[in-house]
N, C-alpha and C positions, 0 to 999 in steps of 0.2 A: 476494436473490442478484443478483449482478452479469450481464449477461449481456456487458456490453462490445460489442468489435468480434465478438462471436461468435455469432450468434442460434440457432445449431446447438450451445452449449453441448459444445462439445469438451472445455474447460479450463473449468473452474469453480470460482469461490473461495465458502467458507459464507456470509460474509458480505460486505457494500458498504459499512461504517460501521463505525471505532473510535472509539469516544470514551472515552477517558485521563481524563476529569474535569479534576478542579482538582490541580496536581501540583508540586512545589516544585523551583529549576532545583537545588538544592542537592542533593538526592538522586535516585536513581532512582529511574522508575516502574513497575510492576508489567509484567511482560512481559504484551501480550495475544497469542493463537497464531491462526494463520489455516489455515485449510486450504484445499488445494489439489487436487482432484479431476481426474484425465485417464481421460476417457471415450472415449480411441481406439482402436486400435487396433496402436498405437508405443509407444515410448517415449517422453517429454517430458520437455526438460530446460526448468526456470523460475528466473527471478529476479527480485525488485522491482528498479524504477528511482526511486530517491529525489529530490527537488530539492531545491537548496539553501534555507533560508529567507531570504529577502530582511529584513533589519530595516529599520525604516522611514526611523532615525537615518543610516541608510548603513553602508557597510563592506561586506565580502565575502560572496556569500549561504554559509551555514551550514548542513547538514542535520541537521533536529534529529527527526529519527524514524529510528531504526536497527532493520535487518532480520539476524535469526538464521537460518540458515546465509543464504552470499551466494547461492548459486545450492544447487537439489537435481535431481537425476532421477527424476520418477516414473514407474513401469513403467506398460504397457496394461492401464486399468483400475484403477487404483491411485491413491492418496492421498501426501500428505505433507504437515508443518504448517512451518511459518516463525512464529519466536516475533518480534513489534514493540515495540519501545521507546520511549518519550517520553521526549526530552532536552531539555529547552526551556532554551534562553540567555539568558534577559531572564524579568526580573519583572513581576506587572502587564500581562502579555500574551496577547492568542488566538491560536492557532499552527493552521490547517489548513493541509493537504496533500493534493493529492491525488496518491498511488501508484498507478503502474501495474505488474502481472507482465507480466512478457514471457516467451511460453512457445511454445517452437519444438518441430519435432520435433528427437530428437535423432540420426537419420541424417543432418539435415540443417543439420549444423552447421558446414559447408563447400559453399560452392556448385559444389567441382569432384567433390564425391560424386554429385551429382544432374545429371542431364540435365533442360535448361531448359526440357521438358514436365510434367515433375515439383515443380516448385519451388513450396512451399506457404508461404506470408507466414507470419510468427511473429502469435501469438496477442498482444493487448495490452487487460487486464484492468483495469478503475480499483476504485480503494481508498481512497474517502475517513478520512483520521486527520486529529482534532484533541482539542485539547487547551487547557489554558490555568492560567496561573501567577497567579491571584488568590487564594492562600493563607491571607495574613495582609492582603489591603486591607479596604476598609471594603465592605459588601455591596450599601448604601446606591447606592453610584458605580458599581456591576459591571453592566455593559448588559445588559437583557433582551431577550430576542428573541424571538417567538410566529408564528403563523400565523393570521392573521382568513380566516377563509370566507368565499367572495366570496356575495353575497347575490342 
């Protein structure tokens, strides 16, 4: 579990890690669902903030992980999930991202509701997704990656 900018776990996502596998840009990928936990005593309104993917080749950066619903409210004490997508643009490529939820309360989604002794900074949660389009290459060439224990 993620604890983020939060060490008092107010907002809490299940997990810190999607990983999509090996996935083809030709079709969609299996939605994975996240859930999202608010353990205040408010209401809390969330949504991911997506980044574009930069391709290496150039061009305009792309976002290639889309989030189901764009924003939700979950009540005091309550739950809600957000379904993620793997949209990868390029073949032959590793795709990480890292997402963050951005989760405020929801009285205070105007700052002329609040008086500026009251004003509590939105929550900002990270979510690493990746993924990668080595489908049909050869296995041979597909970079490995491992962790050596330091000795």
């Amino acid at each position: 579990m993620s604890q983020g900018q939060d060490p008092a776990r107010a907002v809490t996502l299940d997990t810190s890690t999607l990983d999509f596998g090996t996935c083809s840009r030709l079709s969609a990928s299996e939605h994975k669902t996240v859930v999202v936990t608010n353990n205040t005593s408010t209401k809390v309104s969330a949504f991911f903030s997506i980044p574009g993917w930069q391709d290496p080749a150039g061009g305009p950066a792309k976002p290639v992980f889309q989030v189901f619903p764009e924003s939700v409210d979950v009540k005091a004490g309550g739950s809600a999930s957000f379904r993620i997508a793997f949209r990868p643009t390029k073949d032959a490529q590793h795709f990480s991202q890292l997402l963050h939820l951005r989760a405020s309360m929801k009285s205070m989604r105007n700052f002329r509701l609040v008086p500026d002794n009251l004003v509590v900074p939105p929550w900002s949660i990270p979510l690493l997704a990746c993924g990668n389009t080595f489908l049909h290459t050869n296995p041979e060439f597909a970079p490995k990656v491992g962790e050596a224990s330091p000795r």
